[in-house]
C-alpha positions as CSV (number, residue, x, y, z in Angstrom):
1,X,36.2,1.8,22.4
2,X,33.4,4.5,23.0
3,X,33.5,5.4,19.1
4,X,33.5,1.8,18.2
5,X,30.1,0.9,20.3
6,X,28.6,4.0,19.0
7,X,29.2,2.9,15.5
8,X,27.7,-0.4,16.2
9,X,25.0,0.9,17.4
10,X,24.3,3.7,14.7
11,X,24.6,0.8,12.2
12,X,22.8,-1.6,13.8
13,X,19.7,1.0,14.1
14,X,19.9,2.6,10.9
15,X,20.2,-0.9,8.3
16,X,16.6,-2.2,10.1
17,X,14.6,1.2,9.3
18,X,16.2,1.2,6.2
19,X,15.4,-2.9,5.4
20,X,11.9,-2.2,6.5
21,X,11.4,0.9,4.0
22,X,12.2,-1.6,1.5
23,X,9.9,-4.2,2.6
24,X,6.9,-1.4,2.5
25,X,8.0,0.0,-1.1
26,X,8.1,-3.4,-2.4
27,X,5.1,-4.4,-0.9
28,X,2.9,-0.9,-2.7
29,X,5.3,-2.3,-5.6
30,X,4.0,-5.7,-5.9
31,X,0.3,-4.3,-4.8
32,X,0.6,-2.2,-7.8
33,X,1.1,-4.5,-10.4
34,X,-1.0,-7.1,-9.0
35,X,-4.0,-4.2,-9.4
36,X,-2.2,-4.0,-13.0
37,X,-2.0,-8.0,-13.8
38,X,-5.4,-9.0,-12.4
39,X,-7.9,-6.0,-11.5
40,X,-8.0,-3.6,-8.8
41,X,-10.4,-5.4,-7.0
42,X,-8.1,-8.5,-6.9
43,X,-4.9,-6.2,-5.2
44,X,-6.9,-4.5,-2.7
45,X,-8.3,-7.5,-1.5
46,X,-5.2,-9.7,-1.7
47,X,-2.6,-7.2,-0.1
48,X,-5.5,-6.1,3.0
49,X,-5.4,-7.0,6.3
50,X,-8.9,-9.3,7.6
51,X,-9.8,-6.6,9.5
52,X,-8.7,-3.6,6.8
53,X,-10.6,-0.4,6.6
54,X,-10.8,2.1,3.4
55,X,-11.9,5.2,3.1
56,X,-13.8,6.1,0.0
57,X,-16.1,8.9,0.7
58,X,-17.5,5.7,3.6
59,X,-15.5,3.4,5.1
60,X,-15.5,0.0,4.0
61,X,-14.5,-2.3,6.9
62,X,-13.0,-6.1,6.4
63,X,-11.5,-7.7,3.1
64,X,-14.4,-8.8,1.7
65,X,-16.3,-6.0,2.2
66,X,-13.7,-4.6,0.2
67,X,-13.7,-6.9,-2.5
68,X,-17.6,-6.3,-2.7
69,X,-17.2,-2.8,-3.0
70,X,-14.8,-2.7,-5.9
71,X,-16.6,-5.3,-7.9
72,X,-19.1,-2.6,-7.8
73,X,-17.1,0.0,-8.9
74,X,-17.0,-1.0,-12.8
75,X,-13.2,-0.1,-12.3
76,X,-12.2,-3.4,-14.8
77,X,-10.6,-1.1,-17.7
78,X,-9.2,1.1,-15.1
79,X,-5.7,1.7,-14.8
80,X,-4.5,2.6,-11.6
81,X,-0.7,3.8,-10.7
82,X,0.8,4.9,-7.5
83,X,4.3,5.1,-5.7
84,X,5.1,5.8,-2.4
85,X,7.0,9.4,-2.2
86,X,7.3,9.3,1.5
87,X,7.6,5.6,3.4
88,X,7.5,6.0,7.7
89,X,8.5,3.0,10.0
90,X,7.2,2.5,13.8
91,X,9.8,2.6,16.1
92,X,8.8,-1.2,16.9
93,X,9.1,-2.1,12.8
94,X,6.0,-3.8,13.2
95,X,3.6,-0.3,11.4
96,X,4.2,1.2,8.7
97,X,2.7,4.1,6.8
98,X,3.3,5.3,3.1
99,X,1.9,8.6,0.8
100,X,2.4,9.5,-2.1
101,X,0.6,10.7,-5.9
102,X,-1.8,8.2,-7.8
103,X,-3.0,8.2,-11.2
104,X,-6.4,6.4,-12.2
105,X,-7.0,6.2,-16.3
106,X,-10.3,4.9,-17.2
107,X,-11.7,4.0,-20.3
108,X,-15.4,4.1,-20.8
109,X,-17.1,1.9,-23.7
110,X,-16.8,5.0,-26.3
111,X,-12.9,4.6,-25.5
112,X,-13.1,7.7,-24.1
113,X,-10.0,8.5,-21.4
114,X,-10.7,9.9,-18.2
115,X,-7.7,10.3,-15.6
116,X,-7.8,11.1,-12.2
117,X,-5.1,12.2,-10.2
118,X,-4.6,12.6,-5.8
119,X,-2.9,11.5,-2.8
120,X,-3.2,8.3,-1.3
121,X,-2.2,7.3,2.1
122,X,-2.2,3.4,3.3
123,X,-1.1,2.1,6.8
124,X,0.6,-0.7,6.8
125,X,0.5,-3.7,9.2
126,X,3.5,-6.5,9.9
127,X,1.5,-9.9,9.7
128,X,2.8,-13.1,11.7
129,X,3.9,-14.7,8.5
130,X,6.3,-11.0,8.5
131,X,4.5,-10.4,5.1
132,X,2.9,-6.5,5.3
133,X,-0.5,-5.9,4.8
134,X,-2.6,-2.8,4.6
135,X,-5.1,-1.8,7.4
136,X,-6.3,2.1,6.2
137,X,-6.0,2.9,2.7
């Protein structure tokens, strides 16, 4: 009876870590390919929390301050690429935090190809519809 309770619980605990991991990766998954489908602008706006801070040598605080700031950017033939290597679950499953390598290839008007390469690191936040959303990036 004593190894059958602590199996339950060692499977109960495990599968929810693991089902929220999943949640997070798919979420920088679909964020990705939004930034690919529509602009860059468009996914960090779309996948940030209202009250969403980045950090781009000054933080940018709230969604549309975001959205301003990367309508500036002239990022629109930018190509930008990124994949979580590393996805970190509160012990409440209700934050989230992900790293990993990115890969920016621009194109200026000579069709000239400039890539960038780094780290990112984006904290994520369960919202009441249970969708995730960024709030650091």
């Amino acid at each position: 009876m004593k190894y059958l309770l602590l199996i339950c619980i060692l499977v109960a605990c495990q599968p929810k870590e693991q089902n929220i991991q999943q949640e997070i990766v798919a979420a920088e998954a679909a964020f990705e390919k939004r930034a690919a489908e529509k602009s860059i602008a468009q996914a960090f706006y779309e996948f940030a929390d209202q009250n969403a801070t980045i950090n781009r040598g000054e933080l940018i605080h709230g969604r549309e301050a975001i959205l301003d700031f990367y309508k500036k950017t002239g990022l629109d033939n930018a190509r930008l690429q990124w994949a979580p290597d590393s996805v970190f679950v509160s012990e409440a499953g209700d934050m989230a935090f992900t790293y990993g390598k990115y890969k920016m290839t621009l194109s200026d008007s000579s069709g000239e190809i400039t890539t960038k390469t780094g780290i990112f690191h984006t904290v994520w936040k369960r919202q009441s519809d249970k969708s995730w959303k960024y709030v650091w990036d």
